[in-house]
C-alpha positions in Angstrom: 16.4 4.2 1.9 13.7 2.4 0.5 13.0 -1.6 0.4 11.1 -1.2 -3.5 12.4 0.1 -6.4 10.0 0.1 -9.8 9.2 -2.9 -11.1 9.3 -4.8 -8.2 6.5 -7.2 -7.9 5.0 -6.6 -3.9 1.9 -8.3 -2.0 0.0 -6.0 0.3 -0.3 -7.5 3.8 -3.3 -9.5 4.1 -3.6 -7.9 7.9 -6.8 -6.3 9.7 -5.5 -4.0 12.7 -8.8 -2.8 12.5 -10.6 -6.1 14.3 -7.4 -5.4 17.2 -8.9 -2.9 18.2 -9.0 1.4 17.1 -7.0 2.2 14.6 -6.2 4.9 11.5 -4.9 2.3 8.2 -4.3 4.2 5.2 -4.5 1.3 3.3 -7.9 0.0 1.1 -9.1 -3.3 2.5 -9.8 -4.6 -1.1 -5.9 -4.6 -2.0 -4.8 -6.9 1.5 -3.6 -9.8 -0.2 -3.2 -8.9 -3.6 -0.3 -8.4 -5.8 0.7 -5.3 -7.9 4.3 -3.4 -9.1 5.8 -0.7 -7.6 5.3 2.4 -10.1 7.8 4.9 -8.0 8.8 5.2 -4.6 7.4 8.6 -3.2 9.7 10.0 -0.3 9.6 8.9 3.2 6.7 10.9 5.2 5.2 10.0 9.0 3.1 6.9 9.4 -0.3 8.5 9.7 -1.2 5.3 12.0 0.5 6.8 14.6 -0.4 10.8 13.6 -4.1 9.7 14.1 -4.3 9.0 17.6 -1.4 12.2 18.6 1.7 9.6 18.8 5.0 10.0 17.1 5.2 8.9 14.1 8.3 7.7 12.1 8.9 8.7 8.5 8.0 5.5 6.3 8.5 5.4 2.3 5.8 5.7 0.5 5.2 3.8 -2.9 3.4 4.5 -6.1 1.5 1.0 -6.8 0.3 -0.2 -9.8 -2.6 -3.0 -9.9 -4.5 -4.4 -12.6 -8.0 -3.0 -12.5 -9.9 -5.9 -14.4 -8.2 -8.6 -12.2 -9.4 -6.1 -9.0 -13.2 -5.5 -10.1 -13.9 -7.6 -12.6 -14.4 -4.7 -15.3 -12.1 -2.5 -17.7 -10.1 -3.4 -20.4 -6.7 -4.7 -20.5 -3.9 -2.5 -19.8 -6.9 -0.6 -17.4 -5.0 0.5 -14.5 -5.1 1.7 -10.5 -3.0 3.5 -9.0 -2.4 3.6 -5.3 -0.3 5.4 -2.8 0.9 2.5 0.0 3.0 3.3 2.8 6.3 0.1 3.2 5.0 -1.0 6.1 1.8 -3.0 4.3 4.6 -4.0 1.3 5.8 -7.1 0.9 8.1 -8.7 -1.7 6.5 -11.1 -4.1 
């Protein structure tokens, strides 16, 4: 079962395991905090947080997410597009 369905409006987790201590994150550090759309949810696969460092892993969904690339870099043209591949866990509702 997954949380998203397309079209809903999600915020990546502002979050930074990374300064915790060692960690695997999947997810890019210029998304944390931003805002896109869920494209398509992708199947539920293991966390590769936990496959990393030889742990079990629970399956998590993973989403298709859809952000706007001029409001991300501050180039392209309207309607430009980026599509990312963002496991539940650093999804939140909008």
């Amino acid at each position: 079962m997954t949380r998203f369905g397309p079209g809903d409006a999600i915020r990546v987790k502002r979050d930074f395991p990374e300064l915790r201590g060692p960690c695997h994150i999947r997810t890019p550090h210029y998304l944390r905090g931003l805002t896109g759309v869920v494209e398509r949810p992708l199947g539920a696969f293991p966390n590769p947080e936990d496959l990393a460092f030889g742990r079990p892993a629970a399956r998590v969904p993973l989403y298709h997410v859809r952000f706007d690339q001029p409001a991300l870099f501050d180039e392209g043209k309207p309607g430009d597009t980026l599509l990312v591949e963002i496991f539940e866990h650093w999804l939140e509702a909008n």
